[in-house]
C-alpha positions, 0 to 999 in steps of 0.5 A: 507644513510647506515652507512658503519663500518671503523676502529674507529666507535663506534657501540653496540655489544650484548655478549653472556652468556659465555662472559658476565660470562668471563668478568663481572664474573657473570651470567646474567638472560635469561631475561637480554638483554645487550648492550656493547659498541665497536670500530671496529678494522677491516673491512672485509666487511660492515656486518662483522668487528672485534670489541674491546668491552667495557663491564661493568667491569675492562676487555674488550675483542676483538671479531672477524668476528663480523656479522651486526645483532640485536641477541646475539653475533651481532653487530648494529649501535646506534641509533641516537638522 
């Protein structure tokens, strides 16, 4: 069964370098591949939805027209365990 996105879930976003540096203040490697948690807010469709991410530092930050995807700048489901 495929997971459909409604305000509420929890999936995992991969920011880009320019948002790692905005809310963490650091610059990550090339080699470096994060993860951050995120709601979503808003559902447009069931692959583009606006996210309220949760990085690894005092500030979060909205992302929006967020797209269903495994790159950069994409958000995915957790996996399940």
């Amino acid at each position: 069964m495929d997971q459909v996105p409604t305000p509420g879930r929890i999936v995992l976003y991969k920011p880009t370098t320019d948002e790692i540096e905005s809310i963490t203040g650091y610059e990550p490697g090339n080699h470096v591949i994060i993860e951050w948690p995120a709601i979503v807010v808003w559902v447009f469709s069931e692959t583009v939805v606006n996210l309220k991410v949760f990085g690894d530092a005092p500030k979060d930050f909205w992302k929006t027209n967020a797209v269903l995807g495994e790159v950069v700048g994409e958000w995915r489901w957790p996996p399940r365990v």
